[in-house]
N, C-alpha and C positions, 0 to 999 in steps of 0.2 A: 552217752555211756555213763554209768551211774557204777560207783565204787564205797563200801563201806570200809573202817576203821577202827578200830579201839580208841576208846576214850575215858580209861578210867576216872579222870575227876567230872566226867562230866554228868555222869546221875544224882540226882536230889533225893533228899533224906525223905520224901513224904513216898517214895517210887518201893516199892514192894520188890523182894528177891528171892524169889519162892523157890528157883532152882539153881538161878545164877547160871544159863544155858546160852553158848554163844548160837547166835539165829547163821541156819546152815544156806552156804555161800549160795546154790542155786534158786534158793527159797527166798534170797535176797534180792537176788536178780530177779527172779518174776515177782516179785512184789514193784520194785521199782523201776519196772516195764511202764507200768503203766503211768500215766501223769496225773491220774485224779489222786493216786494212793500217794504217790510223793507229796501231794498237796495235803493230804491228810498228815502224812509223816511229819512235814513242813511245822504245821497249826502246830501240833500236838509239843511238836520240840520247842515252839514257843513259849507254852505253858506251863512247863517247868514242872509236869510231875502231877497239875493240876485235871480234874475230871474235869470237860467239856460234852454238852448236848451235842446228841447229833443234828438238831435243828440249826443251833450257831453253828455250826462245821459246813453245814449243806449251805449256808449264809453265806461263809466264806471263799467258801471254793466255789460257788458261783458267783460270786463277784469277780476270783481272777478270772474265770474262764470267761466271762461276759466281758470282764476288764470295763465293768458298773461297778459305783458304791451300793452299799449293801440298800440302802435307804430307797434305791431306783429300780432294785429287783423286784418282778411281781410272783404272785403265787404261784404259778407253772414253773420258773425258773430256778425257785427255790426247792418245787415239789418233786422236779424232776433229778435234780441232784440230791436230794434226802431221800427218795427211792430207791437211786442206783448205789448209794453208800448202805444203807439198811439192809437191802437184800443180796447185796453180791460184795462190795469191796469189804465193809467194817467185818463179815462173819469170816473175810476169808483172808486179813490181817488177824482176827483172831486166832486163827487154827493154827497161822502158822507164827505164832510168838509176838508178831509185832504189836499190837494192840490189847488190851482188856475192854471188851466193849460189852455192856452190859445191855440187850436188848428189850428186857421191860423196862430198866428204868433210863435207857435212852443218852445212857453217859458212855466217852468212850475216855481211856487211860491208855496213855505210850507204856509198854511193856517195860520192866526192869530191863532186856535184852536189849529194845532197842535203843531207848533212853542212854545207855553207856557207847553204844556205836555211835557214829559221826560220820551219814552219807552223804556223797559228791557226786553232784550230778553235773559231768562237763557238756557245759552248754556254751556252744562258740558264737559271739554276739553279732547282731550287723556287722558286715564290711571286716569282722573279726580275722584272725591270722592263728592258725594254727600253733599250739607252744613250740612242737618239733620245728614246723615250718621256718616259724622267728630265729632258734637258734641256732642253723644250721646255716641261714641266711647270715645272721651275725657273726659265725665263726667263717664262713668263706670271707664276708668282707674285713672283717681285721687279717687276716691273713695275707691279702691282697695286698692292703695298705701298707700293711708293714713289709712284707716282701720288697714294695715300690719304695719305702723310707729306705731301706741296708741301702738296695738298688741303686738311690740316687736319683728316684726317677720324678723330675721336675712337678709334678702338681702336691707330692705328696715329701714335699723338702718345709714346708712351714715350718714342721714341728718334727725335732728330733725322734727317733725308733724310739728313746725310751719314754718321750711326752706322749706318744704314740700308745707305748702300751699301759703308763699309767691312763689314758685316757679310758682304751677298751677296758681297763680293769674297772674302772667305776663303773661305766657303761651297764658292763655286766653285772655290777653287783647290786646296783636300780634294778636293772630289771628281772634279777631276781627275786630283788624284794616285791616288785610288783607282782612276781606271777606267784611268789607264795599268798600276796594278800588276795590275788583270785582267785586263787584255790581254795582258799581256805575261808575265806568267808565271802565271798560271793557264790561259789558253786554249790556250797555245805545249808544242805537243810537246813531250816530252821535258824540260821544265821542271821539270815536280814528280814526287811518285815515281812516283804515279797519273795517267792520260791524263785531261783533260781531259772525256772524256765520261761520268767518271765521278764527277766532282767532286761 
């Protein structure tokens, strides 16, 4: 599931603002359908506003897809992802706001549009637990427990209802910090050095 954002402090002074047009929600979704284009979104928010080749770009995203160093990819592998970015993805992040890809001179630029948005693509990891799943789970069990502490009910007498509920209160407030640091920079393009769906 892939989700954009606003982020106004997040665009660079070198990033062009020709309409200052926010990129429209469905045109967001099918861009971010796909996994090679998130990988290009990814590179480019690394860049910081910087022109990249679409040679290095075709470099990069086959190496996650191959999940090779760039240094161990041969020339089909690279030719084959610098084809399918050239002729079909870069022209058609162009059209629709995300990119400025310049096709003779082989540079492509994150659009002032996207550059200020901030996408999240939730990716649930091995053996992972669903956000909902987890706290639903965690509010049935402190509820239990505590019910058993008022109750009296012997396994759950160690610690008083209120050491009880200072405890879920922390509990909870971990793992909220956890799941905002998931969210937000593990799941968020362009955050880490690796995309998200490769975490």
């Amino acid at each position: 599931m892939a989700q954009s954002q606003s982020s106004p402090g997040s665009s660079e002074g070198a990033l062009k603002d020709p309409e200052d047009h926010e990129l429209n929600r469905d045109v967001v979704l099918d861009v971010l359908s796909n996994e090679r284009r998130r990988y290009v979104i990814h590179e480019l928010k690394q860049q910081n506003g910087k022109p990249v080749s679409d040679g290095d770009l075709a470099e990069r995203i086959a190496g996650w897809e191959l999940e090779k160093p760039a240094d161990e990819l041969n020339y089909k592998e690279r030719k084959r992802v610098k084809n399918a970015l050239r002729q079909f993805h870069l022209p058609k992040m162009d059209e629709a706001g995300f990119v400025e890809y310049d096709q003779r001179a082989g540079t492509v630029t994150l659009s002032y549009a996207a550059a200020k948005q901030d996408f999240y693509v939730d990716v649930l990891p091995k053996r992972g637990i669903p956000g909902g799943l987890y706290y639903l789970a965690f509010s049935v069990t402190s509820v239990f427990v505590l019910a058993g502490a008022v109750l009296s009910v012997p396994p759950f007498l160690a610690l008083s209802p209120l050491s009880w509920c200072v405890f879920f209160a922390v509990a909870l407030a971990v793992s909220s910090v956890a799941h905002f640091y998931d969210n937000y920079y593990r799941m968020r393009l362009g955050a880490r050095e690796k995309p998200p769906d490769l975490e």
